[in-house]
CHARMM internal coordinates of N, CA and C (Angstrom, degrees):
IC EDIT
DIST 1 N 1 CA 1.4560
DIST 1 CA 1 C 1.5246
ANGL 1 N 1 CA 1 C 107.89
DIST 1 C 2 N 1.1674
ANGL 1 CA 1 C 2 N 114.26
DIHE 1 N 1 CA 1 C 2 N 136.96
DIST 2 N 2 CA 1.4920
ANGL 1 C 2 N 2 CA 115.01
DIHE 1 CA 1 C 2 N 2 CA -174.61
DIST 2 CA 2 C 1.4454
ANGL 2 N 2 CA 2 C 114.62
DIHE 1 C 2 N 2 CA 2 C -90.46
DIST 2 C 3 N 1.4940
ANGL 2 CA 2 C 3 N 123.66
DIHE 2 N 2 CA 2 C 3 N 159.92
DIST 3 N 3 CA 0.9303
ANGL 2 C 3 N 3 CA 117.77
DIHE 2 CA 2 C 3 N 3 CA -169.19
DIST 3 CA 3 C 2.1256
ANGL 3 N 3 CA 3 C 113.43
DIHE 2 C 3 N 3 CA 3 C -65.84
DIST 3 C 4 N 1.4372
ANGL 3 CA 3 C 4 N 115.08
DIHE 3 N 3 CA 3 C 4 N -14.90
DIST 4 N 4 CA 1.5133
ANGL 3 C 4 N 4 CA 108.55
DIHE 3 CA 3 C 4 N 4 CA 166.94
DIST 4 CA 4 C 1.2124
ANGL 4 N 4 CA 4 C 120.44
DIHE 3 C 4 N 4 CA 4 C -61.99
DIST 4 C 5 N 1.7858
ANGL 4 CA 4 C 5 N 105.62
DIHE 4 N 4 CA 4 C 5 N -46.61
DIST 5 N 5 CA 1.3345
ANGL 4 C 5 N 5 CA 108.02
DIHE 4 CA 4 C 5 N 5 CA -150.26
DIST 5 CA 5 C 2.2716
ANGL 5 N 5 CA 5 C 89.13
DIHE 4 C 5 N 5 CA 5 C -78.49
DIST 5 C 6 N 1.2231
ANGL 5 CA 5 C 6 N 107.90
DIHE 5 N 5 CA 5 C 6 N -16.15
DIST 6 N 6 CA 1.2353
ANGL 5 C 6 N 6 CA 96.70
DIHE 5 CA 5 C 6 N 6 CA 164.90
DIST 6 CA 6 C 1.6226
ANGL 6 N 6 CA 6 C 136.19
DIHE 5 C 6 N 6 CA 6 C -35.74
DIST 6 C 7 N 1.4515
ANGL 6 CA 6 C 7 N 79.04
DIHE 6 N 6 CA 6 C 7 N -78.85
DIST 7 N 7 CA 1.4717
ANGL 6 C 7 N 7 CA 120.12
DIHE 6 CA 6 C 7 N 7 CA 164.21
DIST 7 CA 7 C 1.6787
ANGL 7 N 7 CA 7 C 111.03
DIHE 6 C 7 N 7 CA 7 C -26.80
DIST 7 C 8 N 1.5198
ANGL 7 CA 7 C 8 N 110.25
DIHE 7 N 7 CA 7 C 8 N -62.69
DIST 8 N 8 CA 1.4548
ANGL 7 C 8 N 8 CA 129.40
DIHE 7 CA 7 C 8 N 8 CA -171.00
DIST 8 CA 8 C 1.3664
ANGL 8 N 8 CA 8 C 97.96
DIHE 7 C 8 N 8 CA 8 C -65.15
DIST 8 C 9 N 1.3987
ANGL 8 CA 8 C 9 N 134.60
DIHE 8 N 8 CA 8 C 9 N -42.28
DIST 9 N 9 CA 1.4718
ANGL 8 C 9 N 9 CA 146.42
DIHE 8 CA 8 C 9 N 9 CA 165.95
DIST 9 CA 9 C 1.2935
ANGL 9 N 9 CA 9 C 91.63
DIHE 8 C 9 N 9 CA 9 C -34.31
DIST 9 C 10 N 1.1820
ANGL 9 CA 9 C 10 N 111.97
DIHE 9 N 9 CA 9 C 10 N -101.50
DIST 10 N 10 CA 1.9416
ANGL 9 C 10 N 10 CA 116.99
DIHE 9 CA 9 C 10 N 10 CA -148.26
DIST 10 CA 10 C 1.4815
ANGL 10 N 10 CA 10 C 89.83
DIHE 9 C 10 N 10 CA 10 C -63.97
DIST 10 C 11 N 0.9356
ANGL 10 CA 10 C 11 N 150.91
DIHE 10 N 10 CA 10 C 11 N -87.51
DIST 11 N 11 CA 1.6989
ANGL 10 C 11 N 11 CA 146.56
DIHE 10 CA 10 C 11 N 11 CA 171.33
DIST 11 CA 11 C 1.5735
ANGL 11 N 11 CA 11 C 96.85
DIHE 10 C 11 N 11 CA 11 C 22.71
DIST 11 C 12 N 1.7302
ANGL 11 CA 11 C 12 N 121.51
DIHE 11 N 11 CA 11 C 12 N -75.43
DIST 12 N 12 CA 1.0957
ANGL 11 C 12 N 12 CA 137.00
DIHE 11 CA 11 C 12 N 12 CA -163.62
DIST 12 CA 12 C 1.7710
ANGL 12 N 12 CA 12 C 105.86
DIHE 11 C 12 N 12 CA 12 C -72.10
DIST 12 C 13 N 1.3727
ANGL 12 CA 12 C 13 N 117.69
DIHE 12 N 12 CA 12 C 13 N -46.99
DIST 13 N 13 CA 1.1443
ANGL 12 C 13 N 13 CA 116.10
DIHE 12 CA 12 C 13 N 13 CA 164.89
DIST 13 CA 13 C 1.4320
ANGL 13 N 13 CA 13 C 136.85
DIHE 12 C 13 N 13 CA 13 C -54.07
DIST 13 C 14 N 1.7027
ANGL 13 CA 13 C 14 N 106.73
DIHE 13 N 13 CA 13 C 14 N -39.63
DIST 14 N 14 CA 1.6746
ANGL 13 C 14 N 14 CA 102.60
DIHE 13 CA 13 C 14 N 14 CA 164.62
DIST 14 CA 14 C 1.2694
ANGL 14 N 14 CA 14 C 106.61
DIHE 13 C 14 N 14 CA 14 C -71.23
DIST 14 C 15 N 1.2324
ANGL 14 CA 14 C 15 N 127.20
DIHE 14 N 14 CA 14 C 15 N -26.74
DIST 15 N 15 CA 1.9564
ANGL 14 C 15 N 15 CA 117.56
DIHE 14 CA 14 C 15 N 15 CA -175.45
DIST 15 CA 15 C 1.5938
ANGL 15 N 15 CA 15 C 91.50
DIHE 14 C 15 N 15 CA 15 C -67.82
DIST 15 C 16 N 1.8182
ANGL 15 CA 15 C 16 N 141.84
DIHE 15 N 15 CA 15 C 16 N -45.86
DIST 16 N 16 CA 0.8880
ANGL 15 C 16 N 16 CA 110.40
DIHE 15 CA 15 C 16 N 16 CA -177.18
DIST 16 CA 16 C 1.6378
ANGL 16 N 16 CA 16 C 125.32
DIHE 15 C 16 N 16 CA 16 C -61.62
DIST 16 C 17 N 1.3323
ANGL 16 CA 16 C 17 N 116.87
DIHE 16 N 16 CA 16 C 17 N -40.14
DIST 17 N 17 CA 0.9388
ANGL 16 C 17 N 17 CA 119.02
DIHE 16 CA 16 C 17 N 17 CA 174.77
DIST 17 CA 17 C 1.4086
ANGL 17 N 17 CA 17 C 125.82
DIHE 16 C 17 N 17 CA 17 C -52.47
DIST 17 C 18 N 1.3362
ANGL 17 CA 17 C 18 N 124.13
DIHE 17 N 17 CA 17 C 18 N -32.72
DIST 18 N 18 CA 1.3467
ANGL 17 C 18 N 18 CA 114.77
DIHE 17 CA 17 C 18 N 18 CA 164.17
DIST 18 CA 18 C 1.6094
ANGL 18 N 18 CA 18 C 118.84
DIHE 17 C 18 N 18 CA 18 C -67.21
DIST 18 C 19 N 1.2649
ANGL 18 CA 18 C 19 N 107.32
DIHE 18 N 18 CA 18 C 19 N -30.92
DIST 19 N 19 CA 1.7210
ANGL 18 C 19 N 19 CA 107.28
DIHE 18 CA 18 C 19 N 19 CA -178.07
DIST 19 CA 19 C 2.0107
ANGL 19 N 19 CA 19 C 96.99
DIHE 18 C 19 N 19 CA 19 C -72.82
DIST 19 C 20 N 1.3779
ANGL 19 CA 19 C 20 N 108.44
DIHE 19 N 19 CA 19 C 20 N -19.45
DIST 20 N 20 CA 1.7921
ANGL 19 C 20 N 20 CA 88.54
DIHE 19 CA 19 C 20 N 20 CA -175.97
DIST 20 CA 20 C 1.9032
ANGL 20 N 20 CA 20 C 93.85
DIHE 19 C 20 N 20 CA 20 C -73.06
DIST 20 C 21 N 1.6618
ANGL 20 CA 20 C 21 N 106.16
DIHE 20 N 20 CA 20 C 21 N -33.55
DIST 21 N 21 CA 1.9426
ANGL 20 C 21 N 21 CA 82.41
DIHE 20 CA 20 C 21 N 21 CA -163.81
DIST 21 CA 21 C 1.5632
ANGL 21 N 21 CA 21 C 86.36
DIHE 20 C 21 N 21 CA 21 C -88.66
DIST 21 C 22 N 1.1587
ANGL 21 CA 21 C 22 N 143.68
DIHE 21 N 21 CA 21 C 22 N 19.07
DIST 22 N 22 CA 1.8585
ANGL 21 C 22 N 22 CA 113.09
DIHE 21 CA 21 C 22 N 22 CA 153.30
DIST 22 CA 22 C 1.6825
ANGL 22 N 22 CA 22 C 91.78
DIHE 21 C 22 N 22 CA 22 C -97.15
DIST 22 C 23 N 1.0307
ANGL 22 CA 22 C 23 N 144.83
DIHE 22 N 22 CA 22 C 23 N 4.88
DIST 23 N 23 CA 1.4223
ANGL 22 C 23 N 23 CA 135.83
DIHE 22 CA 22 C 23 N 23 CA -173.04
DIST 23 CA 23 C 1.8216
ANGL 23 N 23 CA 23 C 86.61
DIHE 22 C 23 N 23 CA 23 C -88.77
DIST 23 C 24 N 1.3926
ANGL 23 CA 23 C 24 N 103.52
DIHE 23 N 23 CA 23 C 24 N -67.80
DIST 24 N 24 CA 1.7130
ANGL 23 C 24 N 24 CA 115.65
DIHE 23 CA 23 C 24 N 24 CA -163.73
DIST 24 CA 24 C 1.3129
ANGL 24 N 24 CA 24 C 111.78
DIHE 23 C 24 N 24 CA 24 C -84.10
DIST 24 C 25 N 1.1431
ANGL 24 CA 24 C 25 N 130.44
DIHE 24 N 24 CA 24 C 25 N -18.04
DIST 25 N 25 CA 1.2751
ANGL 24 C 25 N 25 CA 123.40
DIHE 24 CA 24 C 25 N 25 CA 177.54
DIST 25 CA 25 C 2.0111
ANGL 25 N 25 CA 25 C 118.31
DIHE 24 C 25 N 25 CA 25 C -132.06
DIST 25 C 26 N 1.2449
ANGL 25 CA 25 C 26 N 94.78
DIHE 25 N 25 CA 25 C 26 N -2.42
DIST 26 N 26 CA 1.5908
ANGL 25 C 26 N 26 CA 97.72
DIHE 25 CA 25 C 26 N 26 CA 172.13
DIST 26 CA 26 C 1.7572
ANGL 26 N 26 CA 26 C 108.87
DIHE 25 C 26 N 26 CA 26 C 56.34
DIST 26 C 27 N 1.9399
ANGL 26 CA 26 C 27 N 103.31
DIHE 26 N 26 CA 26 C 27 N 33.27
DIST 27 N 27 CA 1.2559
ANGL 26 C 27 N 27 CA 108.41
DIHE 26 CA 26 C 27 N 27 CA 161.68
DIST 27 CA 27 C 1.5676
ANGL 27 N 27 CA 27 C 127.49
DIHE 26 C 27 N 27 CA 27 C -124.31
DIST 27 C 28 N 1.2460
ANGL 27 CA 27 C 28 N 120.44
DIHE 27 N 27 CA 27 C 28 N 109.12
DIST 28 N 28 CA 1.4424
ANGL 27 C 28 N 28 CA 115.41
DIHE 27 CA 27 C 28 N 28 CA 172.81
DIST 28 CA 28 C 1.5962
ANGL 28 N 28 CA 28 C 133.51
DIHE 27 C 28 N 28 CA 28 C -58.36
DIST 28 C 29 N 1.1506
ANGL 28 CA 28 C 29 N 129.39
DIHE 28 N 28 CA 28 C 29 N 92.30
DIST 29 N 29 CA 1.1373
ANGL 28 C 29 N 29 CA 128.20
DIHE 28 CA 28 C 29 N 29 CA -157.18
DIST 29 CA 29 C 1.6204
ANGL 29 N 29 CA 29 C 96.90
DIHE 28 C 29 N 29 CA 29 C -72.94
DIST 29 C 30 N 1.2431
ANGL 29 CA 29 C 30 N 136.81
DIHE 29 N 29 CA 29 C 30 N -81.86
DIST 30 N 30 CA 1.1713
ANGL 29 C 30 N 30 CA 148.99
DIHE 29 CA 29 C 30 N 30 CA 175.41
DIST 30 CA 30 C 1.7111
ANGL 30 N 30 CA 30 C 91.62
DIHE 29 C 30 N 30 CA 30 C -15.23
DIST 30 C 31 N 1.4554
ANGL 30 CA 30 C 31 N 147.19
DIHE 30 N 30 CA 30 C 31 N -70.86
DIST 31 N 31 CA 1.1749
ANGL 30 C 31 N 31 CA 142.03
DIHE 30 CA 30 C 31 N 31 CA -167.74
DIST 31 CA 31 C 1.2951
ANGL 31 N 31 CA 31 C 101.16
DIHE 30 C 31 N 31 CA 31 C -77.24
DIST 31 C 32 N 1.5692
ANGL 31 CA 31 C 32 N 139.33
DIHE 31 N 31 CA 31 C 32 N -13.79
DIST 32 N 32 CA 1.4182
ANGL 31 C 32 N 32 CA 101.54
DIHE 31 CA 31 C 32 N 32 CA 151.39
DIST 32 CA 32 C 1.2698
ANGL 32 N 32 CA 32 C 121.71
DIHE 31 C 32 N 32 CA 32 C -95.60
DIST 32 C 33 N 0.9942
ANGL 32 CA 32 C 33 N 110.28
DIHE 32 N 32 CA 32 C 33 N -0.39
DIST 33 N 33 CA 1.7670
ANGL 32 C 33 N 33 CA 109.70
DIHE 32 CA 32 C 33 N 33 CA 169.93
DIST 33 CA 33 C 2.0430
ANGL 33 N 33 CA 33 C 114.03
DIHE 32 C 33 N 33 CA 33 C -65.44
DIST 33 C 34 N 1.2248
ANGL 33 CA 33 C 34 N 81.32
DIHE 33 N 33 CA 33 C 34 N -42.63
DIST 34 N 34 CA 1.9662
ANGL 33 C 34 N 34 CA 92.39
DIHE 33 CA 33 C 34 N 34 CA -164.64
DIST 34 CA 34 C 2.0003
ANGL 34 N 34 CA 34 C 99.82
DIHE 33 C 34 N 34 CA 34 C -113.51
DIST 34 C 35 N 1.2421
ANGL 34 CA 34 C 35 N 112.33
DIHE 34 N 34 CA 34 C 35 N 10.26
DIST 35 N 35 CA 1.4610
ANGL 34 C 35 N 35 CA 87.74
DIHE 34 CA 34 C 35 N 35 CA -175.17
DIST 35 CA 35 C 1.5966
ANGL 35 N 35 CA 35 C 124.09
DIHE 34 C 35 N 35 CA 35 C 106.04
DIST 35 C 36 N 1.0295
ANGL 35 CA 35 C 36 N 125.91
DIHE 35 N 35 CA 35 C 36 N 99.01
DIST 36 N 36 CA 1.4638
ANGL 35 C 36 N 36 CA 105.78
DIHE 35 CA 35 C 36 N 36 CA 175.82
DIST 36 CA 36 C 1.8804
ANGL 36 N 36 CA 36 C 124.38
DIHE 35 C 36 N 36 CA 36 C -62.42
DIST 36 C 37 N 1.5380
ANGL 36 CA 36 C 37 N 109.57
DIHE 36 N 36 CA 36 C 37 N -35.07
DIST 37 N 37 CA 1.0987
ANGL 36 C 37 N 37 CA 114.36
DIHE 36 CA 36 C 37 N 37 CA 171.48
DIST 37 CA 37 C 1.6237
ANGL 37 N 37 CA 37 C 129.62
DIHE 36 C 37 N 37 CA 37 C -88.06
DIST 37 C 38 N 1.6967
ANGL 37 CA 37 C 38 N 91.36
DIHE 37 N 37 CA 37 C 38 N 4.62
DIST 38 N 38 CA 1.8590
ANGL 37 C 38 N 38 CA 103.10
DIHE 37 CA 37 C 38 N 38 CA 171.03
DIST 38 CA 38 C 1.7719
ANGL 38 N 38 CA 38 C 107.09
DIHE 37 C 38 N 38 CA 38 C -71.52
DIST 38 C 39 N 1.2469
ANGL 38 CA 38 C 39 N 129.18
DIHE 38 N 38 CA 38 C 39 N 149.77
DIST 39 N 39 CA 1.1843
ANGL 38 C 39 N 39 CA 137.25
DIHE 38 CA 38 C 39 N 39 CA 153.13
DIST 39 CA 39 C 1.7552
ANGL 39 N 39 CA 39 C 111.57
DIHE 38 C 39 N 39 CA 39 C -58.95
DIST 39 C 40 N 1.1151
ANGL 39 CA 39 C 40 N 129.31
DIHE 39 N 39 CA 39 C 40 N -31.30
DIST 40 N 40 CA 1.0831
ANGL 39 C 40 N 40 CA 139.09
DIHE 39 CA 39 C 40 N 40 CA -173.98
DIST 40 CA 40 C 2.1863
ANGL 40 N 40 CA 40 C 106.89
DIHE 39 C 40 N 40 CA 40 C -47.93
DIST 40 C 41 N 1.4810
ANGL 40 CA 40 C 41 N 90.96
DIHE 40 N 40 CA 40 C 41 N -45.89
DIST 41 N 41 CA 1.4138
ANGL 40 C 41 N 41 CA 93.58
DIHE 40 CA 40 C 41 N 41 CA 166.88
DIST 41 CA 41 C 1.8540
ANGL 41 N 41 CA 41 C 130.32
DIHE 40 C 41 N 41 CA 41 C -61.99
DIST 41 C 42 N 1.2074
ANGL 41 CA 41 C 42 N 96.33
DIHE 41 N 41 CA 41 C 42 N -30.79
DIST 42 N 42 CA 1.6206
ANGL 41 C 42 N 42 CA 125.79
DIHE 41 CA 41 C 42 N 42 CA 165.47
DIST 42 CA 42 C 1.6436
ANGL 42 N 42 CA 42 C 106.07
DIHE 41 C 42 N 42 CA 42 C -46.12
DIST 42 C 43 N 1.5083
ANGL 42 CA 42 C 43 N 112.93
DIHE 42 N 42 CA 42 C 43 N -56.53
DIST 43 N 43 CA 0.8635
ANGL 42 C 43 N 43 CA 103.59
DIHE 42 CA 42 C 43 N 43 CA -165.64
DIST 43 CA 43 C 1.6898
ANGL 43 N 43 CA 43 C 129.59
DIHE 42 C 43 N 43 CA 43 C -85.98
DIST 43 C 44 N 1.4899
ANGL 43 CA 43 C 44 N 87.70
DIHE 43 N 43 CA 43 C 44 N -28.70
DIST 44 N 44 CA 1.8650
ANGL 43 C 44 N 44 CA 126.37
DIHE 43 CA 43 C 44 N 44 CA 170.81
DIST 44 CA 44 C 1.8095
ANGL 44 N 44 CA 44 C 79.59
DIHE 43 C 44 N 44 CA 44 C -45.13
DIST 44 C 45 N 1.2604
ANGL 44 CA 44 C 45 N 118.82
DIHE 44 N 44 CA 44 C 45 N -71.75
DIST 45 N 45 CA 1.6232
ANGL 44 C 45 N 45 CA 128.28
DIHE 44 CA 44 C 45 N 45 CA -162.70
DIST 45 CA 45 C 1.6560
ANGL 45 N 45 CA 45 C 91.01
DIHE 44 C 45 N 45 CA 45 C -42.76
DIST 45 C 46 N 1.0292
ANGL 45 CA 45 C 46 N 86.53
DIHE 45 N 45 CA 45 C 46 N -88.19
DIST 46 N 46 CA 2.0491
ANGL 45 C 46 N 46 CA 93.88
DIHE 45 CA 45 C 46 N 46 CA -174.83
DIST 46 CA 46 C 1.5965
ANGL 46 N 46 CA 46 C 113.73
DIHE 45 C 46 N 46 CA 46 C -20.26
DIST 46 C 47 N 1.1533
ANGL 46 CA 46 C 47 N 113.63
DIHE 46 N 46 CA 46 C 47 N -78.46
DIST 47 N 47 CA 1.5031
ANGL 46 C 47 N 47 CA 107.40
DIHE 46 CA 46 C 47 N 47 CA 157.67
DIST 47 CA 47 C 1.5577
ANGL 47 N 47 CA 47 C 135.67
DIHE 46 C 47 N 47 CA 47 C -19.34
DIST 47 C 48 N 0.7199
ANGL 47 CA 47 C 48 N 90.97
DIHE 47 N 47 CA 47 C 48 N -54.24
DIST 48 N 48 CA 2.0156
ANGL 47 C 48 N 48 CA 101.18
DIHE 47 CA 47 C 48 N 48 CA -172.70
DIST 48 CA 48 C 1.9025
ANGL 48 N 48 CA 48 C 79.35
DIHE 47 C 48 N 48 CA 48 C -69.15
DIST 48 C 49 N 1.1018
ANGL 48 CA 48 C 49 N 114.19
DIHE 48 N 48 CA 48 C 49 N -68.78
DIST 49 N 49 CA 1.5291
ANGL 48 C 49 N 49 CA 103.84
DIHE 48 CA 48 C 49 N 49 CA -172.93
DIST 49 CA 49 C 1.4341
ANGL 49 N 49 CA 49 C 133.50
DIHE 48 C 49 N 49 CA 49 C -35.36
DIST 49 C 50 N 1.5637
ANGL 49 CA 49 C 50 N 89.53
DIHE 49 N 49 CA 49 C 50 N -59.57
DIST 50 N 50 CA 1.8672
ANGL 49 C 50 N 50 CA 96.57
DIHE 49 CA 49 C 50 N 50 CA 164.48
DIST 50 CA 50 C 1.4877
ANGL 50 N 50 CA 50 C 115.65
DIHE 49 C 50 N 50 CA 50 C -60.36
DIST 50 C 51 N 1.1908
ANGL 50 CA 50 C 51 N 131.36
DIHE 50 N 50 CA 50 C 51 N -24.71
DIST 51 N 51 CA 1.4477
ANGL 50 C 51 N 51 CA 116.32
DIHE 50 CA 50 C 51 N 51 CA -156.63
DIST 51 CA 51 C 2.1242
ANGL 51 N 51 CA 51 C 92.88
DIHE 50 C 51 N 51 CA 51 C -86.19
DIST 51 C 52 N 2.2039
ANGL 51 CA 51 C 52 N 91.42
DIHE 51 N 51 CA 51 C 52 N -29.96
DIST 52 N 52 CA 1.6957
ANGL 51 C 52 N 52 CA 82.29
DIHE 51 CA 51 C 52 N 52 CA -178.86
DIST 52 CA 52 C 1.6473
ANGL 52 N 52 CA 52 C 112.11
DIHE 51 C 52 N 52 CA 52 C -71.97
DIST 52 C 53 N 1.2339
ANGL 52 CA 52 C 53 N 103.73
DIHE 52 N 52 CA 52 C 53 N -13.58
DIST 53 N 53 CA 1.8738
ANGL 52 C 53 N 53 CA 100.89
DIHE 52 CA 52 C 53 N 53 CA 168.55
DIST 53 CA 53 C 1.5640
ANGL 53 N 53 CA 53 C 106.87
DIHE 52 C 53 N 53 CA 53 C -58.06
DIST 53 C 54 N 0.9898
ANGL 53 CA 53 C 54 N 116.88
DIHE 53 N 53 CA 53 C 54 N -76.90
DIST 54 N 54 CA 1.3204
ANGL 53 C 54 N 54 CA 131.44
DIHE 53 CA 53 C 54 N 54 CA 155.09
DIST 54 CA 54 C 1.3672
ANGL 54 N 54 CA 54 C 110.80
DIHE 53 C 54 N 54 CA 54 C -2.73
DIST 54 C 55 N 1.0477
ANGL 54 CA 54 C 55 N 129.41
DIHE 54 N 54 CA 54 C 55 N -81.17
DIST 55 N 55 CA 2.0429
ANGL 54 C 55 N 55 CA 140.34
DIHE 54 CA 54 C 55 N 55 CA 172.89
DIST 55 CA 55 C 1.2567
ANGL 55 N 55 CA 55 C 96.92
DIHE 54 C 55 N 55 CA 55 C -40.23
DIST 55 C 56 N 1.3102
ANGL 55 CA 55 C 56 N 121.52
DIHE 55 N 55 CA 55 C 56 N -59.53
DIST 56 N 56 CA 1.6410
ANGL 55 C 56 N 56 CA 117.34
DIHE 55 CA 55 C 56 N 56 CA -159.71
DIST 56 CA 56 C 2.0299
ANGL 56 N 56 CA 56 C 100.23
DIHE 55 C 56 N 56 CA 56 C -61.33
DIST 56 C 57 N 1.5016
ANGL 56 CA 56 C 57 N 115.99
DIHE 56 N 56 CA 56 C 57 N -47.27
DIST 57 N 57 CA 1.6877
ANGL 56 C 57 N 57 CA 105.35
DIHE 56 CA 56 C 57 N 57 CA 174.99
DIST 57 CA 57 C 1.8295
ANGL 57 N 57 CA 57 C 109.68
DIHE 56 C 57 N 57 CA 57 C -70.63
DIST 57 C 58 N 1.5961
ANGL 57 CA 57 C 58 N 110.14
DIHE 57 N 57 CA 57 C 58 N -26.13
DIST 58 N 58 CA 1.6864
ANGL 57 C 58 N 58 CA 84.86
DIHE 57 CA 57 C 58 N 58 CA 160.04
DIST 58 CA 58 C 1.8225
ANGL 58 N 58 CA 58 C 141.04
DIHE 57 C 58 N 58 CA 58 C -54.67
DIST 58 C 59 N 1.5733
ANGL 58 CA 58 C 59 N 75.06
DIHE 58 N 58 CA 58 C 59 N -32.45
DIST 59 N 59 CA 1.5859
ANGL 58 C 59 N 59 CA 97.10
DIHE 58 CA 58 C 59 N 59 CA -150.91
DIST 59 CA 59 C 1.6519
ANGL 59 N 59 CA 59 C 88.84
DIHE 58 C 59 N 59 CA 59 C -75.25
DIST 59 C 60 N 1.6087
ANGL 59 CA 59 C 60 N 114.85
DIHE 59 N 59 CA 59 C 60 N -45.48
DIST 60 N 60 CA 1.0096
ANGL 59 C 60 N 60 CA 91.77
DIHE 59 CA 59 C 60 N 60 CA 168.04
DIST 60 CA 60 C 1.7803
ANGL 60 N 60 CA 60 C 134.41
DIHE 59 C 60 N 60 CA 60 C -69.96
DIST 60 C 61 N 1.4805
ANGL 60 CA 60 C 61 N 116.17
DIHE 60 N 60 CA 60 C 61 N -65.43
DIST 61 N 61 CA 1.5628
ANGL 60 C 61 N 61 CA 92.48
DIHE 60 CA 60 C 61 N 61 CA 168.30
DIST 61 CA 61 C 1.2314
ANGL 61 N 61 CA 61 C 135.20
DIHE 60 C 61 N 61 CA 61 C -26.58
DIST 61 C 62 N 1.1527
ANGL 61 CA 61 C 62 N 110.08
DIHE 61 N 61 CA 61 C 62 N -34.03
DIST 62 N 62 CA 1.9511
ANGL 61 C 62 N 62 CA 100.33
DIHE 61 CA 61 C 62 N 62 CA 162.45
DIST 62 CA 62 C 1.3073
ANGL 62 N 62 CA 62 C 116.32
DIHE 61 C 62 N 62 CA 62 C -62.39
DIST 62 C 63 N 1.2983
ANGL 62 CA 62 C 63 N 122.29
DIHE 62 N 62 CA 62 C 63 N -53.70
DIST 63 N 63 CA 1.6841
ANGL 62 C 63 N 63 CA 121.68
DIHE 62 CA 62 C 63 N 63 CA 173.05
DIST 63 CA 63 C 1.9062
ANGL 63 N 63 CA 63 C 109.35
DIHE 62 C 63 N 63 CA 63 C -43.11
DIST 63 C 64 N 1.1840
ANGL 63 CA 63 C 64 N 109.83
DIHE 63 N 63 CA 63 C 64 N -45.84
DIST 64 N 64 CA 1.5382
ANGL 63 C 64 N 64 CA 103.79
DIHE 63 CA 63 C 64 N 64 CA -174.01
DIST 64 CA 64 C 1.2796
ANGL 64 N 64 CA 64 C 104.68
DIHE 63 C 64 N 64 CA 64 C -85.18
DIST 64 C 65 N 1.2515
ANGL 64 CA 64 C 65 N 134.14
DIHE 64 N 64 CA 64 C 65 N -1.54
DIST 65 N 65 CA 1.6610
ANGL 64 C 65 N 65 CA 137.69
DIHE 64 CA 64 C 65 N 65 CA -175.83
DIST 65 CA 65 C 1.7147
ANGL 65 N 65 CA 65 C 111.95
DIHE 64 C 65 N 65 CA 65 C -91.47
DIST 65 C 66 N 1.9245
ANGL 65 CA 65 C 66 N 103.71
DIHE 65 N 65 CA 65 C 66 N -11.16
DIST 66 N 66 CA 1.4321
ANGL 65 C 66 N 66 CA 116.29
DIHE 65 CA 65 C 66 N 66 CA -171.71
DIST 66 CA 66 C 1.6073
ANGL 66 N 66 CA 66 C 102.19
DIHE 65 C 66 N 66 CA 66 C -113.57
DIST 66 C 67 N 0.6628
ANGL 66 CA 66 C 67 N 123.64
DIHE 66 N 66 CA 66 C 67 N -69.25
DIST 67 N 67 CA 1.8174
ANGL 66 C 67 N 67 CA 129.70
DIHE 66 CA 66 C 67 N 67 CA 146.56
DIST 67 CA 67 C 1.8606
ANGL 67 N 67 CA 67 C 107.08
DIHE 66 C 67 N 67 CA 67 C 14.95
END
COOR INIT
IC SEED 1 N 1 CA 1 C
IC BUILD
């Protein structure tokens, strides 16, 4: 695993983890860390997104690399 698709790993994993505590606990961690009305959260968002774009062409080349 290369050091991006690392990266893109936990990236994608703390965004899940914040969606389990607004799922279970109706708390945004990322907006209390940075602000709800900071852009900074904007971007935290964007990120977690691109990196899961990102997972979905890993996830696949691995599927066609086993095949």
């Amino acid at each position: 695993m290369t050091t991006l698709q690392k990266v893109c790993l936990a990236v994608t994993i703390i965004g899940g983890i914040n969606w389990g505590l607004i799922g279970l606990l109706d708390f945004n961690l990322v907006e209390a860390l940075f602000g709800a009305e900071s852009v900074i959260p904007r971007i935290v968002y964007s990120l977690v997104g691109l990196t899961s774009l990102i997972n979905i062409g890993i996830l696949l080349m691995d599927l066609d690399m086993h095949d």
